[in-house]
C-alpha positions as CSV (number, residue, x, y, z in Angstrom):
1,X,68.3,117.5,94.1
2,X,70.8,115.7,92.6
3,X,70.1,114.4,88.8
4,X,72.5,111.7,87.7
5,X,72.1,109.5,83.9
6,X,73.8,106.6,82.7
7,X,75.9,106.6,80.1
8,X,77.5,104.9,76.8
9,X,81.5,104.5,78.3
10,X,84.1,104.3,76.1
11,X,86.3,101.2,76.8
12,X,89.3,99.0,76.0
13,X,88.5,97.1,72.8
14,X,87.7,93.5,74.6
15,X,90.6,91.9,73.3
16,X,92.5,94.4,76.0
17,X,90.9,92.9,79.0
18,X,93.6,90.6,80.1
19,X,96.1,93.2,80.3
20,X,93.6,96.0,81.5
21,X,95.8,96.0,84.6
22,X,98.4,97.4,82.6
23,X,96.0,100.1,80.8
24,X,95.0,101.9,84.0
25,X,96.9,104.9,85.3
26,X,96.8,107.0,88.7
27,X,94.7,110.0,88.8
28,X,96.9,113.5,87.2
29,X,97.1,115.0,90.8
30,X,99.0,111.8,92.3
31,X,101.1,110.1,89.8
32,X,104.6,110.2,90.7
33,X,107.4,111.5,88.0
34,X,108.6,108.2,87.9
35,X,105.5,106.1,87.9
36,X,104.7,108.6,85.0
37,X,107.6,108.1,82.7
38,X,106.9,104.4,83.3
39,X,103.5,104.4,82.2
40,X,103.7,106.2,79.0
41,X,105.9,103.7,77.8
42,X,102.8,101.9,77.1
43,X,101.2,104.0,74.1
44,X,98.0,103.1,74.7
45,X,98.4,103.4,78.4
46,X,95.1,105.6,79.7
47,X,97.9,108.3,80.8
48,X,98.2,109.2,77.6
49,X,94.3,111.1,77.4
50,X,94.6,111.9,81.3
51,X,98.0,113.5,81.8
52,X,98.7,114.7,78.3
53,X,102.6,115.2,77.2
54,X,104.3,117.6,75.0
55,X,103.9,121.4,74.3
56,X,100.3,121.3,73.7
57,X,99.4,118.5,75.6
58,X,95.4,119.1,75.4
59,X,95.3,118.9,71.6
60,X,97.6,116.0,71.8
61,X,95.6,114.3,73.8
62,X,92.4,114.9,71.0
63,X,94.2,113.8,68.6
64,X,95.2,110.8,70.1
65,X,91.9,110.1,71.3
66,X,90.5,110.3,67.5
67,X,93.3,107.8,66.5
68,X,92.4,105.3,69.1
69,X,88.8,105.3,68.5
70,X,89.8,104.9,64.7
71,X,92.1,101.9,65.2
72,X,89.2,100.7,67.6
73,X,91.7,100.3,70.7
74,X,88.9,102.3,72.3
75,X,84.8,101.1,72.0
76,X,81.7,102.7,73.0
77,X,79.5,100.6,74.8
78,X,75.5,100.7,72.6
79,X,73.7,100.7,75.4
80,X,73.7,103.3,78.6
81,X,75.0,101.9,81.8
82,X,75.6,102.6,85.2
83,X,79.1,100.7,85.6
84,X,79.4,99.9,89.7
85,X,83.4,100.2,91.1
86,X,84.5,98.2,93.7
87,X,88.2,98.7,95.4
88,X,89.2,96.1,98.0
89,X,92.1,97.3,100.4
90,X,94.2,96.9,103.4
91,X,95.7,99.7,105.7
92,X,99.2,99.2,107.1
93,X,99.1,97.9,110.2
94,X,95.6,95.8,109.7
95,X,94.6,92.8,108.6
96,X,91.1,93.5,108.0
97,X,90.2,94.1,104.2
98,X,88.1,96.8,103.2
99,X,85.6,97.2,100.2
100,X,84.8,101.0,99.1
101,X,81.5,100.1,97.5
102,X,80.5,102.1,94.9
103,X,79.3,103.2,91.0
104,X,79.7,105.3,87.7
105,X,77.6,107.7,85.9
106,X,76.7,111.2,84.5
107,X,75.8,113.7,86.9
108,X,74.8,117.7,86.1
109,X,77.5,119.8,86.9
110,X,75.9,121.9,89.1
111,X,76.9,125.2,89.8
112,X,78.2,125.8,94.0
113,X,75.4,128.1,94.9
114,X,72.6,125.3,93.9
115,X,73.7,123.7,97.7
116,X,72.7,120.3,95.2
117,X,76.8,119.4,95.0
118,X,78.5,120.5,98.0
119,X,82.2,121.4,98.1
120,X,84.8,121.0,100.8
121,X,87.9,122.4,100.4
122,X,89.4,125.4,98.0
123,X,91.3,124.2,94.3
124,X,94.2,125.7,93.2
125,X,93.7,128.1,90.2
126,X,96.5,126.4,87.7
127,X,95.2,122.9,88.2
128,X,91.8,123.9,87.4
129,X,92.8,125.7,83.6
130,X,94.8,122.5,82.9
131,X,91.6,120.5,83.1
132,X,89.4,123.1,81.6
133,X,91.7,123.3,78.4
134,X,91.6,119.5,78.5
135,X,88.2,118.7,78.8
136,X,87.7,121.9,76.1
137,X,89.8,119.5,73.4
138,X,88.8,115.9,73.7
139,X,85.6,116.3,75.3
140,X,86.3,113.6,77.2
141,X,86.3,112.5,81.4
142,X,89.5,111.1,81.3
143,X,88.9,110.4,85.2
144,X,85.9,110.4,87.4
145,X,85.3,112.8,90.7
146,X,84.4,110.9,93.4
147,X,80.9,112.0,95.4
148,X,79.8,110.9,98.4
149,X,75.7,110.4,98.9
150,X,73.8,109.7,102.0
151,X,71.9,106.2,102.3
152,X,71.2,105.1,106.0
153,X,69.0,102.6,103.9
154,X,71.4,101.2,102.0
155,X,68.8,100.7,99.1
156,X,71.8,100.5,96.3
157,X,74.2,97.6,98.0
158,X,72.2,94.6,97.2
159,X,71.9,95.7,93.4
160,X,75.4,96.5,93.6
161,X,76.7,93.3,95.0
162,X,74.4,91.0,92.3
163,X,76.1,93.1,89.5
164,X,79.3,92.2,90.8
165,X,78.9,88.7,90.3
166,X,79.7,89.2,87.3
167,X,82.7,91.2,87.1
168,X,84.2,92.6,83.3
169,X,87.3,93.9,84.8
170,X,89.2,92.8,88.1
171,X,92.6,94.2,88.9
172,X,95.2,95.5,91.0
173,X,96.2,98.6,90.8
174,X,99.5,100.9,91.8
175,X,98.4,101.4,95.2
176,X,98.1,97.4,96.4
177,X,94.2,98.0,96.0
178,X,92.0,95.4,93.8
179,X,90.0,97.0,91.4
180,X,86.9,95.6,90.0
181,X,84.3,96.9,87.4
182,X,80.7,95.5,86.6
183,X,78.1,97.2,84.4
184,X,73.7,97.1,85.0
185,X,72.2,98.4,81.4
186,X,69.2,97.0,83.1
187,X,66.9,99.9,82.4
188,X,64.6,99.3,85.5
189,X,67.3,99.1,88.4
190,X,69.1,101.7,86.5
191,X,65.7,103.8,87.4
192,X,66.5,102.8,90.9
193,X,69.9,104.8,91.3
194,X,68.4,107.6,89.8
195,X,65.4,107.2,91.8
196,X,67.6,107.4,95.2
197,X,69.8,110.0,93.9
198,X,67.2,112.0,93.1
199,X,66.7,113.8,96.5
200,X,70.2,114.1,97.9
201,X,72.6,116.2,98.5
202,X,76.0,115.0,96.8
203,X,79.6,115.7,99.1
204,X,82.5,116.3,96.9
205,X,84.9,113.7,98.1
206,X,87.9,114.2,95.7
207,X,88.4,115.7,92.5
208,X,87.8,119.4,92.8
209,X,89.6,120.9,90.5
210,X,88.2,118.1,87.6
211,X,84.8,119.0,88.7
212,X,85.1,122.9,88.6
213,X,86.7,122.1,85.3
214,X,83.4,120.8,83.8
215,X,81.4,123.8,86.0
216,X,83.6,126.5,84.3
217,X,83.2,124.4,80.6
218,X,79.8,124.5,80.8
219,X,79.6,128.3,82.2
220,X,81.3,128.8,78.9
221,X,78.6,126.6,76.9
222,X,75.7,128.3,78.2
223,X,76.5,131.4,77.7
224,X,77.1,131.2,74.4
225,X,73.9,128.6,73.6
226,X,70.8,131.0,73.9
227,X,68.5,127.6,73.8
228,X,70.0,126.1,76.3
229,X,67.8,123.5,77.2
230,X,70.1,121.8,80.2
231,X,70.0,118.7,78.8
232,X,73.0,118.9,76.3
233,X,76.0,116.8,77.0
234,X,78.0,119.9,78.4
235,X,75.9,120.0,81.1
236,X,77.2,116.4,82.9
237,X,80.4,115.3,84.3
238,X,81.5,111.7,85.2
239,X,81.3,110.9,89.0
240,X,82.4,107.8,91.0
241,X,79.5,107.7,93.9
242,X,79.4,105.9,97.0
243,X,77.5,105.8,100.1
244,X,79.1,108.5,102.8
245,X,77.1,106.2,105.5
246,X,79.3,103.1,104.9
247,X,82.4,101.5,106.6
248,X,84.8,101.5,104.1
249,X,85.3,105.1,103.6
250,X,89.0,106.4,104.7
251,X,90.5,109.8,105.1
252,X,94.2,109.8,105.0
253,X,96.1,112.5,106.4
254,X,98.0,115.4,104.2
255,X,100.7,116.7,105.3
256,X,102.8,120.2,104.2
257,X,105.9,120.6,102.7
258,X,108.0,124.1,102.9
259,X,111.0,124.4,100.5
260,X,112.1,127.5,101.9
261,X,111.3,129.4,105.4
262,X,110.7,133.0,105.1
263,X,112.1,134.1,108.1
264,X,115.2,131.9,110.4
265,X,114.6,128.6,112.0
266,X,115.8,130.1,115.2
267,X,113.1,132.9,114.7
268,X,110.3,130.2,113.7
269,X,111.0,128.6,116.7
270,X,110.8,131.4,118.9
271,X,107.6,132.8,117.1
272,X,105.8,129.4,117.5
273,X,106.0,129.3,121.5
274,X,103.6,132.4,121.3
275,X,100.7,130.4,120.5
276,X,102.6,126.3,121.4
277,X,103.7,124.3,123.4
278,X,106.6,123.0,121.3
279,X,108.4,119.8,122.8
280,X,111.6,118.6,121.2
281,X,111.5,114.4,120.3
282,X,114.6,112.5,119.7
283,X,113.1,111.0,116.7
284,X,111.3,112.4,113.5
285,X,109.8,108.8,112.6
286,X,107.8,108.7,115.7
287,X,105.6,112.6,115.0
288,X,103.1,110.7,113.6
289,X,102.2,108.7,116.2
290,X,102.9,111.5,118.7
291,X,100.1,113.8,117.6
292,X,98.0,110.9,116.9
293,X,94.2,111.3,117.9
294,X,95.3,114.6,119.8
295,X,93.5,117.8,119.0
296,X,94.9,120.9,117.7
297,X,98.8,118.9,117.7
298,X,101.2,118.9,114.9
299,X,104.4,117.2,113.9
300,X,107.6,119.6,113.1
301,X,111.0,118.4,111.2
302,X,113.1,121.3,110.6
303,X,116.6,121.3,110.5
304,X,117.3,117.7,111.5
305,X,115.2,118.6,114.6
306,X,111.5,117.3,115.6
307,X,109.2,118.9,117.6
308,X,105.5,118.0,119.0
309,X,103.4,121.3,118.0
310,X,100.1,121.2,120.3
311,X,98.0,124.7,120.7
312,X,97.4,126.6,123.2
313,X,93.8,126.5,124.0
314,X,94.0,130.1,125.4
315,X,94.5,131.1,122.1
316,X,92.4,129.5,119.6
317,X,89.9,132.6,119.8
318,X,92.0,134.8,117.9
319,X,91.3,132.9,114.5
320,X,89.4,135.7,112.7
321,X,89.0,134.4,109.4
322,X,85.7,134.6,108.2
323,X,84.3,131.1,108.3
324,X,82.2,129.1,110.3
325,X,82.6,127.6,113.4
326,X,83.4,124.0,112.1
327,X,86.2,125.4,109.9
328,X,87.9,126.8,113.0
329,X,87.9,124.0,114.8
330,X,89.9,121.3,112.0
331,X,93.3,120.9,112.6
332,X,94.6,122.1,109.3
333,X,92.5,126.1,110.2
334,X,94.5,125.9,113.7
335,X,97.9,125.2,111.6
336,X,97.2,127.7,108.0
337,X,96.1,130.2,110.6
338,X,98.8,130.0,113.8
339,X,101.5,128.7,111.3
340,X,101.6,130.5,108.2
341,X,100.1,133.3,108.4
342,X,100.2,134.6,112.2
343,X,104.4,133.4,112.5
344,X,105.5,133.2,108.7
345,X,103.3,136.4,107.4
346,X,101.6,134.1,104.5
347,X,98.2,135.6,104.5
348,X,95.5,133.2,103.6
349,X,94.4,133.9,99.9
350,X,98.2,133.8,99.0
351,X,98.8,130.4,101.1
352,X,97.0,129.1,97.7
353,X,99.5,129.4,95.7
354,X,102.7,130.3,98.0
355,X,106.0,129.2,96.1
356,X,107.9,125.8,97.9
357,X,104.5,125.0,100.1
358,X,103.6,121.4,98.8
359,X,100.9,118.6,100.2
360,X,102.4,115.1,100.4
361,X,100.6,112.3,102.1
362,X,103.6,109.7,102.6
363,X,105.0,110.4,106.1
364,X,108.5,109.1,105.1
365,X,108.6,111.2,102.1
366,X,108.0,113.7,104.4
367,X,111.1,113.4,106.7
368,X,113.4,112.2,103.9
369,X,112.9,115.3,102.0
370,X,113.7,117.4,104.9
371,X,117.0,115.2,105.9
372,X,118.0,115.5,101.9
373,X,117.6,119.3,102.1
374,X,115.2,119.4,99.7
375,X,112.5,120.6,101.6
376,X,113.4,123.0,105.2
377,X,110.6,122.3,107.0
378,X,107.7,119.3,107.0
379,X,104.1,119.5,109.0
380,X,102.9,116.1,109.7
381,X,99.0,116.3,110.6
382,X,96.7,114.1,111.5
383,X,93.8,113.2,109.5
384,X,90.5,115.2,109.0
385,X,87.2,112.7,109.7
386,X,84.5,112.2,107.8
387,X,81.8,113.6,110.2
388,X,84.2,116.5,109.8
389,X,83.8,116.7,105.9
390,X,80.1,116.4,106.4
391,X,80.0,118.9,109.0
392,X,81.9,121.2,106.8
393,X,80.0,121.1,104.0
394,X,76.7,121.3,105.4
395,X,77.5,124.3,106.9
396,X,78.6,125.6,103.7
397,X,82.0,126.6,104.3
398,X,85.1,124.9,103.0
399,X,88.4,123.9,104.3
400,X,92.0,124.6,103.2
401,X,93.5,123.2,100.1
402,X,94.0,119.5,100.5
403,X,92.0,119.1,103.7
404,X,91.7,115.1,102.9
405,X,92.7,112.4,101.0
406,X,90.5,109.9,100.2
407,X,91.8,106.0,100.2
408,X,92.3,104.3,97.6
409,X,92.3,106.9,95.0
410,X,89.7,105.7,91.9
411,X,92.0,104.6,89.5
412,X,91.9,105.7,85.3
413,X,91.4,103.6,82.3
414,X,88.3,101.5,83.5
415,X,86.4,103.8,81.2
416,X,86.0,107.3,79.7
417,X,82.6,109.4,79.1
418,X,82.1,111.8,76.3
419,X,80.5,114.6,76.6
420,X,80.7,114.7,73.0
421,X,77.1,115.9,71.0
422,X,77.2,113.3,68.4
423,X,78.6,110.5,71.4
424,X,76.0,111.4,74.6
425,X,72.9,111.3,73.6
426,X,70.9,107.4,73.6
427,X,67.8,106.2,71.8
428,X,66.3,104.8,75.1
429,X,67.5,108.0,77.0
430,X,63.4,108.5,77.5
431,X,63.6,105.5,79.6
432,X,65.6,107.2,82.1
């Protein structure tokens, strides 16, 4: 089953670490234009390896790299680590505070068919070049994937929690979440992850298209290695783990973005009433609360309008994609199928990458995008659960594109892991 390894991170010189805060950097697929611009006013902000500028941004992004670990802004840790990642956080509306408990390391890039690292939803095929080209250039995890593991036990917590008494980084981060890292180079509880790892199954939480950039890099390095052993640095990929049995795991909902209908409102409208009910509501700040915990029922905004979107029952049957059972019944099947393919003609394969269709997760953006005429139409969901993501990817299938969003997001700059030849390998890598 799974095989994970510690590893030797590259870090923030120590003299860094009182302003690490101002180091770290969202992940590529959620920074905001302007959060973006901010950050790379900071040259030796993290954003500058993770979401690359200029006209070749990969090979800018090596070449930076190699100046940083010249100038010795960046150090490698000497000895291999597993670095444990806590993120403390509220949701609005609760008091309660959370603690997503989890840790850092090296795991083989396993290819889909293995069943060892399971898959959820579908990537988009431009976002997964961008990080292929990257990761081709500076041979570098800018940004860990997260993974979800399955622990009933809970065997990992206690070493977790004694590590974390001893914090090396604590922070808070753009999303209002506290961010704090601690590292075990402790070779025999290190032998203790791997020894738990070592016959599960690993869920792939959040970082798809990173991840099947490693699994296409190392397609790449295989073939063209005739004594490929498996144990060379191409084969690993940096993972953020935590235990798919705990509390603190949150889904947050996604919801779609149209720039442009295809067809008339007043036709869209029409069309919908074959397969829902469709009930006006005075106001468009209340559709989230509307559909909340209701099966099968949407949100509409479309031309200063809302509507309450809730299937037919009747009708579900005439899903006839090619999937499994737990696929048809997720919200987001009921509204790619009934939605934009059955009333606006967007077949499935090209809903991928259909022009004007975007995934935002802030409800308000949602509406105020619509009102500003920047978007036509917004699709406020609920959110997927995670005994839905589990029963997903057991079954093997996968959802649509940006099924789920994982709360808080892991944040970058903590640390980077090469998967550099001359910067993997360990002396005391035997040990482990």
């Amino acid at each position: 089953m799974a095989e994970i390894k510690p590893f030797r991170a590259w870090r923030y010189h120590k003299k860094y670490t009182p302003e690490i805060g101002t180091l770290t950097s969202p992940l590529f697929d959620v920074v905001s234009k302007k959060q973006r611009e901010a950050l790379y006013h900071n040259p030796i902000n993290s954003i500058h390896l993770s979401v690359p500028r200029g006209e070749t941004p990969a090979r800018n992004a090596a070449q930076l790299l190699d100046f940083w670990k010249k100038e010795k802004i960046l150090h490698q840790d000497e000895l291999p680590a597993i670095y444990v990642y806590y993120q403390y956080f509220r949701l609005p509306g609760s008091e309660k505070e959370y603690c997503r408990k989890g840790f850092l390391c090296h795991i083989k890039a396993y290819d889909w068919n293995e069943k060892i690292l399971l898959r959820h939803e579908n990537t988009i095929p431009d976002a997964v070049n961008d990080r292929i080209a990257l990761l081709e250039e500076t041979l570098l995890n800018s940004s860990a994937t997260h993974g979800l593991y399955g622990d009933p036990r809970f065997q990992l917590e206690d070493l977790m929690d004694e590590a974390m008494r001893d914090p090396v980084y604590e922070t808070e981060d753009y999303q209002g979440a506290r961010d704090t890292l601690a590292i075990i180079q402790d070779a025999k509880v290190i032998q203790q992850f791997i020894s738990v790892l070592k016959d599960k199954q690993v869920l792939l939480a959040d970082g798809h298209h990173r991840y099947e950039g490693s699994l296409e890099y190392r397609k790449k390095m295989m073939a063209a290695n005739p004594n490929h052993t498996g144990q060379e640095a191409y084969n690993y990929h940096l993972m953020y783990l935590t235990n798919s049995e705990a509390d603190d795991l949150r889904i947050l909902p996604t919801h779609r973005l149209l720039e442009k209908l295809p067809i008339t409102v007043a036709d869209f409208l029409q069309k919908l009433e074959q397969y829902f009910v469709v009930t006006p509501k005075e106001d468009p700040y209340e559709l989230n609360e509307v559909i909340a915990g209701k099966k099968w029922a949407f949100g509409l905004y479309v031309d200063g309008q809302a509507y309450k979107l809730r299937l037919k029952p009747e009708v579900h049957d005439q899903i006839d994609w090619e999937t499994t059972p737990e696929v048809k019944e997720l919200d987001l099947t009921v509204l790619h199928y009934f939605v934009f393919e059955r009333v606006l003609g967007i077949v499935s394969e090209a809903q991928r990458n259909y022009p004007g269709l975007s995934y935002v997760r802030n409800f308000t953006e949602c509406i105020t995008k619509v009102d500003s005429h920047t978007a036509e139409a917004a699709f406020i969901t609920n959110e997927v659960s995670m005994d839905q993501v589990k029963r997903v990817c057991y079954s093997g299938a996968i959802m649509p594109q940006k099924s789920t969003f994982f709360y808080p997001k892991v944040i970058c700059g903590f640390l980077f892991s090469s998967i550099d030849p001359n910067e993997f390998a360990s002396k005391i890598d035997s040990c482990f």
